[in-house]
N, C-alpha and C positions, 0 to 999 in steps of 0.2 A: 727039513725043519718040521717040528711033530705041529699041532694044533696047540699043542700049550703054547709052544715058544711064538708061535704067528700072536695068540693071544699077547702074551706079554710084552711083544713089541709092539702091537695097537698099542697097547695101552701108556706105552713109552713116549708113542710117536704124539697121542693124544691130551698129555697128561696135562698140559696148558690148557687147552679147553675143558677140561675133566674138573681143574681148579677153578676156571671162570666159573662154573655151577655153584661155587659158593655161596650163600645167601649176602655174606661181607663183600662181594666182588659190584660195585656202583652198575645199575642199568640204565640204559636210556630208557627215557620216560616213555612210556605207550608205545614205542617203538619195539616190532617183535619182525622176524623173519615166520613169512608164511609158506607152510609148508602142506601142499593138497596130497592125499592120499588116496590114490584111486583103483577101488579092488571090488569085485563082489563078495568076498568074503568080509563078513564084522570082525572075528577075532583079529584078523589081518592090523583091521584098523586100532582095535584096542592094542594090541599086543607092539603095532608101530607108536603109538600114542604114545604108552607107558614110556618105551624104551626110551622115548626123543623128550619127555615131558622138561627133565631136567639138564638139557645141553643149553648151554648159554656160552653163542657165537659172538665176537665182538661186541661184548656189552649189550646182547641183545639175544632177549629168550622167545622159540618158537612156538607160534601160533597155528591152529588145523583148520584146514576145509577138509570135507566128507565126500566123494561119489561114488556109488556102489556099481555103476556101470559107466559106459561109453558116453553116451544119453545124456546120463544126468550131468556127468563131467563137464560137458560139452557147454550144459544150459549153465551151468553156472562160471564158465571160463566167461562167457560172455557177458556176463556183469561185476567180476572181481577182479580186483585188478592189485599189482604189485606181489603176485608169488612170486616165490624164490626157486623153489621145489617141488619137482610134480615125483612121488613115488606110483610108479604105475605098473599095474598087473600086464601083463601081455595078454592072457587069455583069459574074457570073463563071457559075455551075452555070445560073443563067438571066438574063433580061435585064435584071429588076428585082429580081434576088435582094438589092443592096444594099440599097436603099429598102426591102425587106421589112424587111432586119433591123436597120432603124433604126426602124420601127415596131416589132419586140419589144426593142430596146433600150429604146426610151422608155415605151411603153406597159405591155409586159410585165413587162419585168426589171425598170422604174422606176428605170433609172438616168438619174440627170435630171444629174449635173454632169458626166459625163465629154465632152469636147468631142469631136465627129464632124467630119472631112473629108473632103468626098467627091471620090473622085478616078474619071475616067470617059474612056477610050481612045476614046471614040466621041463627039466633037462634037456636042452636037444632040440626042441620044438622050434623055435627060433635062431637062426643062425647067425651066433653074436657078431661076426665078420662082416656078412650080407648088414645086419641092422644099422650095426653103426656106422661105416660107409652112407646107407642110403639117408641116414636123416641123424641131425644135430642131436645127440643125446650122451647124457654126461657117462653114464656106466649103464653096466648090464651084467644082473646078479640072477643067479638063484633065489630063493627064498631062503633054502637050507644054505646057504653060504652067509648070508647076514646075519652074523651074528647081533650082538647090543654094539659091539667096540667096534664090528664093522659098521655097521649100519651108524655109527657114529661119525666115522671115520668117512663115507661117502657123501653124508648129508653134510658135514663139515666140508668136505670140497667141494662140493657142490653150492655150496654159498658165498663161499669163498670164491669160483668161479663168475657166480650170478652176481656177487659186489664189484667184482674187478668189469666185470662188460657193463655193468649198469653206470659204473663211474666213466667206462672210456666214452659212452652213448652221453651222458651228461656232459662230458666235457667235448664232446663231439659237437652237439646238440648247442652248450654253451657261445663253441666257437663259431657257427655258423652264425646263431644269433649276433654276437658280437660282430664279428663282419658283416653281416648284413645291415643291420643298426649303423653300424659305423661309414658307409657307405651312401647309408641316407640321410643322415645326421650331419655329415661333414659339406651336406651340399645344401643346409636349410637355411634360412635369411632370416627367419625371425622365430620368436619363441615359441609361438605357439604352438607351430606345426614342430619343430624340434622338441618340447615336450612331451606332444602325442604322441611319437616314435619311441621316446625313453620309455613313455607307459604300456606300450604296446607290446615293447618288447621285453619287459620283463613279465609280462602278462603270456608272452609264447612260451616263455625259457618255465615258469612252475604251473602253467597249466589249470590251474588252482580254480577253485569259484569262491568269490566272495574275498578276493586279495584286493587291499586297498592300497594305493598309490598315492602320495601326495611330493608335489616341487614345491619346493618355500626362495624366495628371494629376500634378502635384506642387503638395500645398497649402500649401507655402509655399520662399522660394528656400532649396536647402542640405538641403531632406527629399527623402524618396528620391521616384522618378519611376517612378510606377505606369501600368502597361496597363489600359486599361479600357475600351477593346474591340479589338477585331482579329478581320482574313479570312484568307481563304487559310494560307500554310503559319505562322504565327503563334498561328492561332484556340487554339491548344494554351498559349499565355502569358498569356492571360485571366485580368489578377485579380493578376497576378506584377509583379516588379520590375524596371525597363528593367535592371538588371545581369545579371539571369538567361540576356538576349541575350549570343549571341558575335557577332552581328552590329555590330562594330567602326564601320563606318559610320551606321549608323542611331542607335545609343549616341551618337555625338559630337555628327550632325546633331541631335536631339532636343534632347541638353544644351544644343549653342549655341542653338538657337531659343529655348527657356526661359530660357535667362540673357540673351538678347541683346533678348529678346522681338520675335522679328522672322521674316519668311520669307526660308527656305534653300529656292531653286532651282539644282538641280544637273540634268546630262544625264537623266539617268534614276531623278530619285526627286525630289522636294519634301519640306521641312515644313514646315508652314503653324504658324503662331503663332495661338493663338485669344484674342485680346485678352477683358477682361471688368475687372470695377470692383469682381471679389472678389482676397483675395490668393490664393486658387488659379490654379496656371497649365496653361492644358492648350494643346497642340499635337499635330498630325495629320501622319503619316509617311505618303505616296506613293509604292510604288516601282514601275516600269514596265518592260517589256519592249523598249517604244522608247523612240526621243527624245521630249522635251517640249519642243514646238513654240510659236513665240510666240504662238499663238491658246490652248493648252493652258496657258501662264503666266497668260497674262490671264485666262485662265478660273480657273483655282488663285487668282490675286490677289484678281479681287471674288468666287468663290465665298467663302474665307475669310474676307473681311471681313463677309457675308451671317452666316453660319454665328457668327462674332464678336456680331454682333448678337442673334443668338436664344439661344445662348448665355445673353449675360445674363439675357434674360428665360427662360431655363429653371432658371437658376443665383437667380432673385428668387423664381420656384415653387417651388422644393425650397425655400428658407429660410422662406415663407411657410406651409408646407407643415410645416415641424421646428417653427415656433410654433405652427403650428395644431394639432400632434400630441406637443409637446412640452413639459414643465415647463419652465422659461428657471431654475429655480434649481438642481435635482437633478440635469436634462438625465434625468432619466426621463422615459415614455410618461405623458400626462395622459388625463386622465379621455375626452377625447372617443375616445382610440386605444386605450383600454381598454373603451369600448363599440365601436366597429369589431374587436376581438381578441373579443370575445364575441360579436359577430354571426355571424364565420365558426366558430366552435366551435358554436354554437347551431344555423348551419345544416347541420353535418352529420347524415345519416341514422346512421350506427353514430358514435356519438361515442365519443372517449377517457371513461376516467374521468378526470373533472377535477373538480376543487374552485378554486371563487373565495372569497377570505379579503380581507377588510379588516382590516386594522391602524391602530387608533389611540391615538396617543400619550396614556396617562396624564397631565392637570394640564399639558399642556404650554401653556395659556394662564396659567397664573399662572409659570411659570418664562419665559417671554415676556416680559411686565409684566414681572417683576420683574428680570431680567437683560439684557432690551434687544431690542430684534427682531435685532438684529443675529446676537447670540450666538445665538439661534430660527434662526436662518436655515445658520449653521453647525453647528449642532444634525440640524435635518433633512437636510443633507446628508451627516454622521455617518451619522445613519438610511439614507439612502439607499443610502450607499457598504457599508454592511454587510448590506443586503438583496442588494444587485447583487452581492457576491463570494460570497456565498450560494447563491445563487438565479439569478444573471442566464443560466448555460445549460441551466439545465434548468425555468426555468416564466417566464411574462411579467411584467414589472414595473411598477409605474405608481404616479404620486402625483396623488391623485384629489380632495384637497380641500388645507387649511392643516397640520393635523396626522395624515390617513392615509392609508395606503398601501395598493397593492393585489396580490396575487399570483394569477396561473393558472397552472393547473400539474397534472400528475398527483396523485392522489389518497396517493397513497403519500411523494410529497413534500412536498404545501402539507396538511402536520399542522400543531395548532396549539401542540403541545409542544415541537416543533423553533421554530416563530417565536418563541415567546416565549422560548426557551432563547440566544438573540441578542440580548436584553435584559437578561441576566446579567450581564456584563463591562460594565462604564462606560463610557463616553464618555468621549475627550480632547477637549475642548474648549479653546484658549489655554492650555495649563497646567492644565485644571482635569478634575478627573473627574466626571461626570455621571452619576447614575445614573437611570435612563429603566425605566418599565415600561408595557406595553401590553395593552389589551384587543382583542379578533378577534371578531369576526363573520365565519361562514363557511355558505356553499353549496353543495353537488354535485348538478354539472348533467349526469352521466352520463344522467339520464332525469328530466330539467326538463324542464316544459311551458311554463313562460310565456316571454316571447321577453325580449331583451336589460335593454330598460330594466326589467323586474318584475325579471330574475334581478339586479340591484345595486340595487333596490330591499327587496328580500327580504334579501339578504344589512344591509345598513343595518337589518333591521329586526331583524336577529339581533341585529348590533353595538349597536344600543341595547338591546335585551333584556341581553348580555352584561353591559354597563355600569351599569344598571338594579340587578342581581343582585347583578354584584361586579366591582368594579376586575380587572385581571391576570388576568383568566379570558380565559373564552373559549364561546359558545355555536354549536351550527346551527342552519341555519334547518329549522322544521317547516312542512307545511301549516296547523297549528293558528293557527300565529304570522300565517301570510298571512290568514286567516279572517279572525281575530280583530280586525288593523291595517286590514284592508277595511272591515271594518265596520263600524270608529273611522270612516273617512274618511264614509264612506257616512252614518254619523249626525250626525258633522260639518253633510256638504251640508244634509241633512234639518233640521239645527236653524237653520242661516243662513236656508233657506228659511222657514222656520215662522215666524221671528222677521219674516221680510219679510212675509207674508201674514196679520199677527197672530194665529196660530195660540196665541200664549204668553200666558200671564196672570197675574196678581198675585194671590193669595188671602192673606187673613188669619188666622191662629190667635188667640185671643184670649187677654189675660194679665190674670188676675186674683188678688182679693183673698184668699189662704185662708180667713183666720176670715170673713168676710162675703161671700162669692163673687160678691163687685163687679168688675164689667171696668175694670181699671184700663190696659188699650194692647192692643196687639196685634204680633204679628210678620207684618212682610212678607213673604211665600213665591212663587220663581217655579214656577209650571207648565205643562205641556206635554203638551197634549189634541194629534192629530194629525187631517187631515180625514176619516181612518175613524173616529174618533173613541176609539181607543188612547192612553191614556195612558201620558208616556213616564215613569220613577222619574226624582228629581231628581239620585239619587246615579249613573245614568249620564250624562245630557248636560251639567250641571254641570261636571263633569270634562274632557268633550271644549268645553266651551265656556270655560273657562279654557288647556286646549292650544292651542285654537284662536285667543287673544285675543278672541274677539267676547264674554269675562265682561267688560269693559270697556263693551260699548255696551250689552249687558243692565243690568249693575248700573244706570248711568245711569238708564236708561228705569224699573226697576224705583221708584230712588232718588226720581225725580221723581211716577210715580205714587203710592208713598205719602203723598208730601206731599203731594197734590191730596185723596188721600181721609181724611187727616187734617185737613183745612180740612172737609169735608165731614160728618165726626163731629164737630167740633168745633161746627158751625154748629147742631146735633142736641140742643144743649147739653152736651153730655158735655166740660165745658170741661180736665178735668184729665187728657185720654185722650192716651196718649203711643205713638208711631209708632217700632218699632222696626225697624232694614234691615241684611241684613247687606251688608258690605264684603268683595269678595275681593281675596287679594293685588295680583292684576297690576291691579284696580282703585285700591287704594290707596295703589301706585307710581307709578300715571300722573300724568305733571307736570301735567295739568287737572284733577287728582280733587276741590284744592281750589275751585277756578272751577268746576266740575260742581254742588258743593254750595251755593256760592253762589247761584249761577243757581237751581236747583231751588226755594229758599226763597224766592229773592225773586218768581219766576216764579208760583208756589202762593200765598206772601202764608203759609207756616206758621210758626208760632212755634219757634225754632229750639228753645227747650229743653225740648220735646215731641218732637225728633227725637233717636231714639236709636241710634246708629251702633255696629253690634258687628263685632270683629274678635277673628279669632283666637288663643287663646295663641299659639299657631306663627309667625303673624307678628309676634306682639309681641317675639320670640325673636330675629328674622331680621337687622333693622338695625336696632338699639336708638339711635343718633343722629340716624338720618333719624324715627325713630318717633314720638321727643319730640318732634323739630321739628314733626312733621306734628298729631299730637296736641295740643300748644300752638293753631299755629295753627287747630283745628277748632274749640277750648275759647274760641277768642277771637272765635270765627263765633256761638258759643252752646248747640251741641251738645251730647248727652250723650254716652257714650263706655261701651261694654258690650265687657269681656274675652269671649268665648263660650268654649262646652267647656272650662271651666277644670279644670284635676286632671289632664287628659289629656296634657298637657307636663311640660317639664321646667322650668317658669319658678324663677326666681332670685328670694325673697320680698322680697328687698333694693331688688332692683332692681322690682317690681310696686309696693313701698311712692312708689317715687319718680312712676310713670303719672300723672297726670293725669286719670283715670278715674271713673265714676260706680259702676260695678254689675260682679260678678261673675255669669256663668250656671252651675248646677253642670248638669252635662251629663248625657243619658238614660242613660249607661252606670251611673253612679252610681247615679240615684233606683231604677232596678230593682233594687239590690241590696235596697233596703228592704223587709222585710219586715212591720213593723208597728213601731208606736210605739217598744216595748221592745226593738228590734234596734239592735244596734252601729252601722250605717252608719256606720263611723269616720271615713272620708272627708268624705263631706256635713257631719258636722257640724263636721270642723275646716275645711272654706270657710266655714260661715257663722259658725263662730267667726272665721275670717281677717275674713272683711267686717265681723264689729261689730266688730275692735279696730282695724279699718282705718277704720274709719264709711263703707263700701262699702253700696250697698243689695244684698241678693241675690236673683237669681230660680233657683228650678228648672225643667227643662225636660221633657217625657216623662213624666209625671204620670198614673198608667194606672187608679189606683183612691183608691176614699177611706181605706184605710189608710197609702199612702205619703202621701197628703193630709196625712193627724192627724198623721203622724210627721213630715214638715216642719215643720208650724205648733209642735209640740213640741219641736224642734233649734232653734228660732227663725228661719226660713223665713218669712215672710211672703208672698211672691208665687208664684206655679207659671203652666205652661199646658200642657198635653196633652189627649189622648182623652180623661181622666177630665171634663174641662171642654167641653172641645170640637173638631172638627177644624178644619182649615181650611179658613174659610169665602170663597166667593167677595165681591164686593161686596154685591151686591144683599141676601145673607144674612146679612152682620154686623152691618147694622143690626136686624134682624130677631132677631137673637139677644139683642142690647143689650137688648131688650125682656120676653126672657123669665126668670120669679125665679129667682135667683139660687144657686149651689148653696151652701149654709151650710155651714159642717167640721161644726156641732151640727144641724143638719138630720137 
């Protein structure tokens, strides 16, 4: 093929870019393909200049840099940036100065996309096999082989080459950002730090100085549109209202993206839509110093859609995150965000003075029950809303159980004469006025040593003390208070263990005849010998064993052991010896109390109307409907049935005549008064007057000498059991006592 015909097929192959050079063919704006020229010879440069002046590559015509040597080339690579095309001499200040400095192009500078072609006046010189092999270069010409169509035709592929790597580098570049963003974003809890990632990384992906970022929020369509984050010259609108902007453009594009829900790509800014599955909408403003290129769309589009994604899942964290830390009825801080707000007060070294107060609602379970959870529910949030305009800027707020609340806050503030002075005014409830009082339990943890959960457990321990006291007060916590509730718990553990290790034991007091000091029964008594062998009073663990409910499986255990050893006296022939056991309240509530006694009896094989079940006036008091019921059906098991500590209430004589009942006890506060025969004991003797017009049998209890003795049997007293007669004896020794004569009153 001659030189014409090579011509005329350039010009064939080229004729589409030959046409682009049109002046009618649209260019992008400012945008040119730069193309450096690197020769010691000037005509070089002119005559290249001329040839390339009017080639116009993809809508985009080229622009020149100058280096007349190695040197200068060199100095100016290192401050320009985005050539296409390096045309370079091979041989100019020396013979391989090219090839040098396409080894610091590549190697050094690590410009790996700019495309090199090597041009070389001396045929032969360089060995186009060895060149291209050793280093990344697009062609290698003669001079005299380039023609205009050539030299057209090279720098056209050569651009073409240097657009295709620069796009695979950007979407390279895109995609790592993306994942990476993505990776951090999907693991963030709240916005702000998920913001900072959005802006940061689109700040890696264009490089840029002076790109400005802005996130807008509007929670719902028609509310106003909040910044809530921004860079550059914006950072100053953090927190403010997109109105605040004069920036005209950015206001509208914003609006339409939110209403349109969609992305706005315009020359020189984006806003990206950040889709999500709440009714908040947020969108992200980009604005740029250049154009945004179609590789930089496509990057904006699935960036955004990435970013859309994590989104939800940071927008499900924060909501999980409001339940986990949030009442759902008050929309106050709950009990867990109220121990996280006292960890960081706790853990400072110079603490504020602060006081922590719980507030709890007065009776508000029976205005509950009786008006409806409903109205309770609009009730506490009353409560709430008049705490929070109170209170909500100047101390912490929280609802920490059903009916209290919690305040921290400076000492000077969280008084408890102010709280309760906000219980003063009524409540509107539906039309109605509500009047509400409260009791406070309060702490100051200016120089508290126990850490978070003691400091609301101590304050609770006020609040019950408070409540304990007096309704509508208010108490603080002391050390005493902490001592004293440890202790509780600590002999709590100590009595469940004891109970596990049969540490406890049943003894009997014995109950006999006055005038003939015949053992006519005995009373049941539990006690508590410990493995040092410290005996603990009955009147303290009794107490924490009914707090505790474990008086339930005690009673039990006790109930069944009498009746084993009352088969076991009875077997001794003491055939008319009767087994008396007390009953405690939460035993005598329990829906199995009556199945317990059942069992017990038939388990034992004892004659039920030798079992003598005492209960207290007080809970004879308590539930007078359930009382009788329960009492019928014990009377119909066979049972006797003993009022204890009578005189000590306030019973109703009306209502005692109606019991079902065997025996009244007059109780040890009473028989002490007795002084001898001829003493008043006014008392004593109208119970045992109550019991003979009632045909009650009576016992007294606490029986210390034989004058109170004579003076019994003289009131008409027939039974007793105290010191005077005996203590309480374990098993092995009651029998042993049954043996020995008897104390006479004429003895």
């Amino acid at each position: 093929m001659s030189d014409n015909e090579h011509s005329s097929q350039d010009e064939l192959v080229f004729l589409e870019e030959l046409e682009k050079s049109d002046p009618q063919v649209k260019q992008e704006d400012n945008l040119t393909w730069r193309i450096m020229i690197i020769d010691d010879d000037p005509d070089v440069h002119s005559a290249t200049t001329f040839a390339l002046s009017s080639l116009v590559i993809q809508n985009r015509s080229l622009s020149f840099l100058h280096a007349y040597s190695a040197v200068q080339a060199k100095e100016i690579l290192k401050n320009e940036t985005d050539i296409a095309v390096i045309l370079l001499d091979v041989v100019m200040e020396q013979e391989d100065a090219g090839l040098q400095l396409v080894n610091i192009i590549r190697n050094e500078m690590s410009l790996a996309e700019v495309r090199i072609i090597l041009r070389t006046g001396q045929p032969g010189y360089a060995p186009e096999i060895d060149a291209i092999r050793d280093f990344d270069i697009n062609d290698y010409k003669t001079k005299s082989e380039l023609t205009r169509t050539k030299l057209f035709t090279t720098v056209t592929s050569a651009i073409r080459s240097y657009d295709q790597i620069c796009s695979i580098n950007t979407l390279r570049r895109a995609a790592d950002i993306t994942t990476r963003s993505s990776r951090e974003l999907i693991s963030q809890t709240n916005l702000h730090e998920f913001s900072a990632i959005v802006i940061q990384s689109i700040i890696d992906y264009f490089n840029q100085p002076n790109i400005n970022i802005l996130m807008f929020k509007q929670e719902e369509l028609g509310e106003a549109i909040n910044i809530i984050a921004a860079n550059g010259q914006f950072s100053h609108m953090l927190s403010s209202n997109i109105k605040h902007t004069d920036n005209a453009v950015i206001l509208k594009t914003i609006e339409t993206s939110l209403i349109d829900q969609k992305n706005i790509l315009a020359e020189h800014y984006a806003a990206l839509n950040l889709s999500n599955t709440t009714q908040t909408r947020f969108a992200l403003f980009v604005g740029l110093n250049n154009n945004i290129s179609v590789q930089d769309a496509r990057f904006l589009e699935v960036f955004s859609s990435n970013v859309s994604v994590c989104l939800d899942n940071v927008l499900l964290n924060i909501r999980l995150r409001n339940h986990a830390f949030t009442d759902p009825l008050t929309n106050l801080p709950n009990r867990l965000k109220l121990l996280h707000m006292l960890d960081q007060i706790l853990a400072q070294k110079n603490r504020p003075q602060t006081t922590l107060a719980l507030i709890d609602i007065d009776h508000f379970a029976e205005t509950n029950n009786a008006l409806g959870h409903q109205f309770g529910d609009l009730l506490l949030c009353a409560v709430a809303e008049r705490l929070r305009h109170h209170f909500e800027h100047s101390c912490k707020l929280a609802r920490i159980g059903s009916d209290t609340f919690s305040i921290v806050g400076h000492n000077d503030i969280v008084r408890p004469e102010i709280i309760l002075s906000l219980f003063y005014a009524p409540f509107l409830i539906e039309n109605q006025d509500v009047q509400l009082s409260a009791t406070i339990g309060l702490v100051k943890l200016d120089d508290y040593q126990g850490d978070t959960s003691d400091a609301l457990k101590d304050t609770n321990i006020a609040l019950k003390r408070a409540k304990k006291q007096q309704r509508t007060g208010y108490v603080y916590f002391t050390n005493n208070m902490g001592v004293e509730i440890r202790e509780r718990v600590r002999l709590m553990r100590a009595l469940n263990s004891a109970f596990q290790k049969n540490h406890l034991f049943v003894v009997y007091q014995p109950q006999v005849d006055i005038s003939s000091g015949r053992t006519v029964g005995a009373e049941a008594l539990l006690r508590w010998k410990t493995a040092e062998g410290k005996f603990i009073p009955p009147d303290q663990f009794i107490p924490i064993a009914e707090y505790s409910g474990l008086i339930i499986e005690l009673g039990d255990w006790v109930l069944r052991n009498s009746c084993f050893e009352l088969v076991n006296i009875l077997k001794k022939g003491y055939s008319d010896f009767k087994m008396s056991v007390n009953v405690s309240q939460a035993q005598f509530l329990h829906p199995e109390f009556l199945n317990s006694v059942r069992r017990a009896i038939q388990d034992s094989g004892a004659p039920p109307h030798l079992l003598d079940l005492e209960i207290t006036e007080s809970m004879a008091m308590e539930d007078p409907i359930f009382l009788m019921e329960t009492l019928h059906h014990l009377k119909k098991i066979g049972v006797k049935i003993s009022i204890d500590d009578f005189g000590t209430g306030f019973s109703s004589l009306s209502y005692l005549q109606k019991l079902p009942i065997d025996q009244l006890k007059i109780d040890r506060s009473f028989v002490s008064q007795i002084v001898d025969a001829n003493s008043s004991a006014s008392i004593p003797k109208m119970i045992i007057q109550l019991c003979q017009s009632l045909g009650l049998t009576v016992i007294a209890e606490g029986v210390e000498d034989f004058k109170q003795a004579e003076a019994l049997l003289s009131f008409g007293c027939k039974l007793a059991q105290g010191y005077y007669y005996s203590r309480p004896l374990e098993t092995s020794k009651i029998h042993e006592w049954m043996t020995i004569p008897a104390k006479r009153i004429d003895s």
